[in-house]
BAPA-342779 format. One record per residue (C-alpha): residue in three letters; z, y, x. Coordinates in pm, whole numbers, plus 50000, padded with zeros to 5 digits. Layout:
alaZYX
...
This chain:
unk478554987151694
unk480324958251480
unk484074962651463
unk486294935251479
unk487714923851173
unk491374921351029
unk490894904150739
unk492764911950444
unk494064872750284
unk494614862350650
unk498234866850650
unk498934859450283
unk499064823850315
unk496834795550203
unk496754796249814
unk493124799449707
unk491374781649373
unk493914769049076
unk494564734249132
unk492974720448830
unk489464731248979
unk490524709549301
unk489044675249457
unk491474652149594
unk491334647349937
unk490594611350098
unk491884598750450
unk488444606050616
unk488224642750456
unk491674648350585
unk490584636050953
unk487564652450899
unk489174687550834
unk491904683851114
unk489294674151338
unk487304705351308
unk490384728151272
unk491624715651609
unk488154723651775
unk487974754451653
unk491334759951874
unk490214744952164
unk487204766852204
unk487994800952039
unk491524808252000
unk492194845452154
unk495414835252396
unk493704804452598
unk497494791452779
unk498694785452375
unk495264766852300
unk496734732752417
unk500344736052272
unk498804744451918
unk496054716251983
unk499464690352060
unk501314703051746
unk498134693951511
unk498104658151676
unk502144662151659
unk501404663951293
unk498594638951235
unk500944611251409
unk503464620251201
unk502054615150874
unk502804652550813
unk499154658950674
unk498914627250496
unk499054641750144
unk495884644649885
unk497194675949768
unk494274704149943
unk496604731649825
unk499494714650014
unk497464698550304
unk496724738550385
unk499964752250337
unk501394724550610
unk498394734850821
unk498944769350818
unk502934759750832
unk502154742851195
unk499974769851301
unk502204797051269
unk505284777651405
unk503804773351751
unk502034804651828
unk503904830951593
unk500624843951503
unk500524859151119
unk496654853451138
unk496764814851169
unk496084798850827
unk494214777850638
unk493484778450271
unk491714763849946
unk488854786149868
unk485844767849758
unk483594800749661
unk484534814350052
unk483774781750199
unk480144781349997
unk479074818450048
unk479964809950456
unk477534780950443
unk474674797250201
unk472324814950410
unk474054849850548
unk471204873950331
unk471214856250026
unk473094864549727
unk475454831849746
unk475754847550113
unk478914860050270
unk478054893250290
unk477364894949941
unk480384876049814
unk482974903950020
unk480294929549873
unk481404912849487
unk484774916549614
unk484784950049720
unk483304969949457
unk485634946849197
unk488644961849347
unk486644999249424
unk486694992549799
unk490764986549799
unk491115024149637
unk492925014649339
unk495115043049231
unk494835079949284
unk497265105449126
unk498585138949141
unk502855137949171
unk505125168549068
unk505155198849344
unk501155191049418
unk501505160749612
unk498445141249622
unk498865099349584
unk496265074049725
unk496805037649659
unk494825010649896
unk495394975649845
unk493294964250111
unk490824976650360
unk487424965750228
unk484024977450365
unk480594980450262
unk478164995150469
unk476705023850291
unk478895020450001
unk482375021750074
unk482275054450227
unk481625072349962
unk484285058949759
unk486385067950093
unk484535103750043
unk485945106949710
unk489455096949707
unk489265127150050
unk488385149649837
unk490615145349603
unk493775142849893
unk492345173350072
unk493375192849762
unk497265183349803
unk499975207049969
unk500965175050104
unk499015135450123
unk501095102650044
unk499095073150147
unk500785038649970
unk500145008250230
unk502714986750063
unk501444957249976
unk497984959350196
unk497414926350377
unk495114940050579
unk490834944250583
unk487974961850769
unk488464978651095
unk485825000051007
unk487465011450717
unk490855016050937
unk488385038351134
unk486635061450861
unk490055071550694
unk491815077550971
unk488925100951115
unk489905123050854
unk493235130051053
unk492035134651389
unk489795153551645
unk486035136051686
unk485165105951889
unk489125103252033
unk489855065552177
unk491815048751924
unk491605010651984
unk489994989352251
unk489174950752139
unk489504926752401
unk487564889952330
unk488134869852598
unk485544877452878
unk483434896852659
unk482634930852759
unk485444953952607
unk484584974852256
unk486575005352158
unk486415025351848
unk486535061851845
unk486935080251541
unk483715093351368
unk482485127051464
unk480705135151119
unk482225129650820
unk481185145950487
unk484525156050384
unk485465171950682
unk488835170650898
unk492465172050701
unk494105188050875
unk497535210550812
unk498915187250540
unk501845172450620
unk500925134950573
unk503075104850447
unk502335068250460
unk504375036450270
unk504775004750438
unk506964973150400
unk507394938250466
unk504214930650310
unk501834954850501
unk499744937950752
unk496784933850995
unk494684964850937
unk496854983150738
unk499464985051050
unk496374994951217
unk496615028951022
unk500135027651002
unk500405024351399
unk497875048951409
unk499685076851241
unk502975068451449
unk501155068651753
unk499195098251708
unk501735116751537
unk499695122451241
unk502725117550992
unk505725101550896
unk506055063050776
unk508285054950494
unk509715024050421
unk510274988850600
unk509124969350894
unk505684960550853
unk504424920950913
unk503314926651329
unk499964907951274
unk497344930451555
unk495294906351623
unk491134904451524
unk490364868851326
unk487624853151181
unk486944822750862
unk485504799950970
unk484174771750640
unk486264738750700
unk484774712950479
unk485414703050178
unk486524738850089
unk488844756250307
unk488484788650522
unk490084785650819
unk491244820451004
unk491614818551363
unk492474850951590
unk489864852751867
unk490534886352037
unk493504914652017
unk493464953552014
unk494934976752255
unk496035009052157
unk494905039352315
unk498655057252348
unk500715027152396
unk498685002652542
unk499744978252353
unk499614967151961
unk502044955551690
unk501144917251720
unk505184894651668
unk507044929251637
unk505894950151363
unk506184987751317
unk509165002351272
unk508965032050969
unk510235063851111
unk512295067250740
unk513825035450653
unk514265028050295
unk514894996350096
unk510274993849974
unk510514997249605
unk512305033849691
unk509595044250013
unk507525069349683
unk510415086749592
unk511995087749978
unk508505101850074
unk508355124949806
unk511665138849856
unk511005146450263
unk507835163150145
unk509615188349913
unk512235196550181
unk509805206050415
unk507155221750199
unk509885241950029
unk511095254750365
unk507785262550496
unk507655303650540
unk504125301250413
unk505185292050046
unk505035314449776
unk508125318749530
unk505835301549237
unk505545269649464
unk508925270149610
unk509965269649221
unk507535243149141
unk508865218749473
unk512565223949330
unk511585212349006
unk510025182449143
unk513215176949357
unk515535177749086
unk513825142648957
unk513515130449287
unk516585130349310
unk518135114148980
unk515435081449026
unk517305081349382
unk521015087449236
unk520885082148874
unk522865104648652
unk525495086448405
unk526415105848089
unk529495090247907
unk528285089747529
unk531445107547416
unk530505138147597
unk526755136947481
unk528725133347155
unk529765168447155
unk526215185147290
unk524515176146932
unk523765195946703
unk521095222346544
unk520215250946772
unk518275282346676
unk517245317646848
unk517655344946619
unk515145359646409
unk513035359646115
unk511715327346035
unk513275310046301
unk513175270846311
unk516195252546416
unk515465225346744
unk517655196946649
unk519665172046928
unk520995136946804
unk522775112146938
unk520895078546830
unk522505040746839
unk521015035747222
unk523635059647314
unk520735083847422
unk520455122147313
unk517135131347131
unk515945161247106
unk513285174946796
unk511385205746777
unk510555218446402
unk507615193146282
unk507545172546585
unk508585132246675
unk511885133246859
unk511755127447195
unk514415111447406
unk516525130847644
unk517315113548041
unk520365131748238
unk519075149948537
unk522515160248584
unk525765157948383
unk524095189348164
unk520555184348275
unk517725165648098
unk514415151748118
unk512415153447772
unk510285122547759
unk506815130047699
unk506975167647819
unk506995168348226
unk506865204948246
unk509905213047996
unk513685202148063
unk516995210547886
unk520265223847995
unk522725213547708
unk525965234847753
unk527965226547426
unk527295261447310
unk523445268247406
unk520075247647461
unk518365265347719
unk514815251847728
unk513575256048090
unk510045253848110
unk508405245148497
unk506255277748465
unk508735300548343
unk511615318048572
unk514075318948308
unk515275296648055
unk514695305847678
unk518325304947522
unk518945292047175
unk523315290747097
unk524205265446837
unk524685269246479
């Protein structure tokens, strides 16, 4: 079975090739591309009662000179501008892309072919799997800009990054950003998360016989299951990345952290609109299998609303409250989550030090002992406290609290600056070693 596709630049707008590598458009290329774009409405568009009001606002617009500009970049932009105004649909647009517009019209198994030019794209950006890392207290980090697919390719890459997750005490997945993609993609990751061949979506075309897709019963990673499970959206997440999104909220697979997400449900396809534009058109709409209905016009509310550049650290910080109050943590990892809390939460509420009091924690500091080296703490002209073991480059010290600091370039060590001691706490040790000031 195909799945319906939400593509991922559909909702992004209409910039495409820089405009130095652009042809000016003539009257009859402008008539031309109008022509076809309103045809394509006539016949296809998914909602058929808006067909003829988006039809009379491209004539509204051809009367009224609106379109009458040379400019592709700006012909599409007042397109897509007209488009969207009528129907509300986040799918509408049209834009410059000359290599699209040639791979749509070269023939579909060739190498200049469409297939083969998402292909190029998809293994340029490592199927939309761009960033993978491991935050403080074990939490696992996945990054996808955009739901690409290759058949026979991109699940592997999907295999790795599970592996890798499946390993976390808890899974952030970062949608911020994601206009959107594959279905099938949608489909394979969120598998992971759920019991075999469940009912997730049902695509309606028209009067085409329904589809549905059900989540995968094999999968070479096997289920995740048990992990408490966070995903990051915001203003810019669209198309099949709510897909997931709504997925998770509807399922109850996790928690979403962050803003209101685009509300663009509905399938489209490009369609090549000469000289060299894509054109996307929505030509069918999903129906969810717990609320019946999608996220088309409203978007998804996050269940944790946070201002998007703040959604990591918001997600971070629910997942160390409820990992450290799980009864089936040890005492090492309950240690290990309140370190990672601590810096939590001074990105969220920054610390200020006044540099007269920093003033006063400087100093040399030794343990006692034979042939013990003194750890020295300055106060340098950015105001800042550094801090120097014997033999080693200073390293800059970041208030965690008002006696509390980060050492930058040593994650697992912090210091607690009294005035009369530098106890260096280190994450893997229960008590501080104590050196009191010369």
């Amino acid at each position: 079975m195909r799945l319906p596709t939400f593509l991922l630049w559909a909702v992004l707008g209409s910039a495409g090739a820089p405009v130095e590598a652009q042809q000016r458009l003539s009257p009859k290329e402008r008539d031309a591309a109008l022509q076809a774009i309103t045809t394509a409405f006539k016949e296809g568009y998914v909602f058929p009662e808006m067909r003829p009001k988006i039809v009379k606002e491209l004539d509204r617009m051809r009367r009224s000179g609106r379109c009458d500009v040379d400019d592709p970049i700006v012909f599409a932009d007042r397109i897509t501008e007209g488009l969207r105004s009528v129907s509300n649909d986040r799918h509408l647009s049209l834009r410059v892309d000359p290599a699209a517009y040639a791979a749509a019209l070269a023939a579909p198994d060739s190498d200049a072919g469409e297939e083969a030019w998402f292909r190029r794209q998809a293994l340029r950006d490592h199927h939309g799997l761009v960033e993978m890392k491991i935050l403080p207290g074990n939490l696992r980090y996945l990054k996808i800009a955009g739901f690409s697919w290759v058949n026979d390719e991109t699940g592997a890459a999907y295999d790795d990054a599970l592996r890798f997750l499946k390993d976390g005490d808890a899974i952030i997945i970062d949608l911020r950003n994601n206009g959107g993609g594959s279905h099938a993609a949608v489909r394979y990751l969120v598998s992971h998360f759920m019991e075999p061949d469940t009912l997730e979506l049902t695509f309606l075309e028209g009067s085409e016989t329904p589809s549905q897709s059900r989540t995968l019963e094999h999968l070479p990673v096997g289920r995740v299951k048990g992990k408490p499970l966070y995903v990051l959206i915001d203003g810019q997440t669209a198309s099949a990345a709510e897909a997931f999104a709504y997925d998770v909220q509807q399922f109850k697979l996790g928690q979403l952290v962050g803003a209101r997400t685009v509300g663009a449900a509905n399938n489209n396809k490009q369609l090549p609109v000469a000289p060299g534009f894509m054109l996307s058109v929505s030509y069918g709409r999903p129906v969810h299998a717990v609320s019946h209905g999608n996220w088309e016009g409203t978007g998804i509310t996050p269940d944790v609303e946070t201002p998007s550049a703040q959604a990591l650290d918001a997600a971070q910080k629910h997942a160390l409250d409820r990992l450290s109050r799980s009864p089936a943590a040890t005492a090492e990892q309950r240690r290990d989550y309140r370190w990672a809390e601590v810096g939590i939460e001074a990105r969220l509420h920054p610390v200020s030090v006044e540099p007269a009091t920093l003033a006063t924690l400087t100093g040399h500091y030794r343990r006692s002992g034979p042939g013990a080296e003194p750890i020295q703490v300055v106060q340098r002209d950015d105001g800042a406290l550094w801090f120097a073991f014997p033999r080693r480059p200073a390293a800059r010290l970041s208030p965690l609290a008002q006696d509390v600091f980060a050492v930058e370039g040593y994650d697992a060590l912090r210091v607690r600056l009294t005035g009369r001691t530098l106890e260096m706490l280190w994450r893997d040790e229960a008590a501080p070693r104590v050196y009191p000031r010369e």
